[in-house]
Steps between C-alpha positions, in 0.01 A plus 500: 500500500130618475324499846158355556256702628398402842095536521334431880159527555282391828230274564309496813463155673219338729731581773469864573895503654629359157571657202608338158760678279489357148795537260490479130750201519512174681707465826494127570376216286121444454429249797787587720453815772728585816341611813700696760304548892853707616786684371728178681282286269586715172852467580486128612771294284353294187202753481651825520316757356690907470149672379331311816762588767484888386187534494478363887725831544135664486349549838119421318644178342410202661505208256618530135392185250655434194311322178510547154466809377429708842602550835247494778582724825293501817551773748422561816160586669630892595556542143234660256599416098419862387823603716749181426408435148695770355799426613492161508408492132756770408775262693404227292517663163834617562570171647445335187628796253773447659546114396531403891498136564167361623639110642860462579628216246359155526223642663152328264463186586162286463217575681335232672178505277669265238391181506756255610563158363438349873186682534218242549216521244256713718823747552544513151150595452530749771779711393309465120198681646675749678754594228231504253206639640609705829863641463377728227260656700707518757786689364259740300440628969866550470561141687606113475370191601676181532461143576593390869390153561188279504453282768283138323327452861356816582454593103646902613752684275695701586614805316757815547347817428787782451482864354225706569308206629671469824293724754265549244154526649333323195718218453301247747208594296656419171654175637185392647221602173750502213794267578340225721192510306726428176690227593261295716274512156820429276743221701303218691656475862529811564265673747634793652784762409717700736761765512857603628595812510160698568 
């Protein structure tokens, strides 16, 4: 059986502690991605992840992200790139020449971006927007964004911010200018956006 060949290249992201290592070949499902804070998270049952938990086995790793076709790592503070990215790069080529698992089985499931059928109009709208217009963008900085909640009263969403846009000095910027700007002009009701996992 012919092997592929295994391509990675990086991309720099607005935050300076992430780095995004693009394959030639999609991990996960457009739409779907798989963010792990902790080694105990990468191993956690239902969304077990083998690449994330070795990569935690880095002293520089601090949160690996998983979306289609790359794999966003954040490392620690101490670190500079020019000495980890070598290795870390090498580890995942073999990784992947190799044919190593990235999820245990059973591992995609949906991510919460989807609209549901329950969703109330102004949700559905929402989660439109944001899958249309923002999660693009998003994952292009090597990171996710996905519908929380929106609370009718107040008019505030709420969304989850994962990969390289948790800690990311940037991201209340782009929430603020980009995000809130988008969907207060898009979905009546809405009038201010906020995020988890910053």
């Amino acid at each position: 059986m012919l092997k592929r060949p295994i391509y990675i290249y990086t991309e720099l992201s607005p935050n300076p502690n992430s780095m995004k290592f693009v394959l030639n070949f999609e991990l996960v499902p457009d739409g779907l991605s798989f963010d792990y804070p902790s080694q105990a998270a990468a191993l956690e049952s239902g969304k077990a992840s083998p690449l994330a938990a070795d990569l935690f086995q880095f002293p520089h790793v601090q949160r690996v992200f998983i979306a289609s076709n790359f794999v966003t790592i954040t490392k620690d503070d101490a670190s500079a790139w020019e000495e980890v990215l070598p290795d870390t790069k090498q580890f995942l080529k073999i990784y992947f020449d190799e044919n190593q698992p990235v999820f245990e089985p059973h591992t995609i499931e949906k991510n919460t971006i989807i609209v549901d059928a329950n969703d109330t109009e102004t949700v559905q709208k929402i989660k439109a927007a944001l899958d249309q217009y923002v999660r693009p963008a998003v994952e292009s900085d090597g990171g996710a964004i996905n519908f929380h909640s929106f609370d009718e009263d107040s008019g505030a969403v709420k969304v989850l911010l994962q990969g390289s846009c948790s800690g990311c000095p940037s991201s209340t910027l782009t929430l603020k200018a980009g995000i809130e700007n988008l969907l207060t002009r898009m979905v009546p009701g809405v009038k201010t956006v906020v995020a988890e996992g910053v």
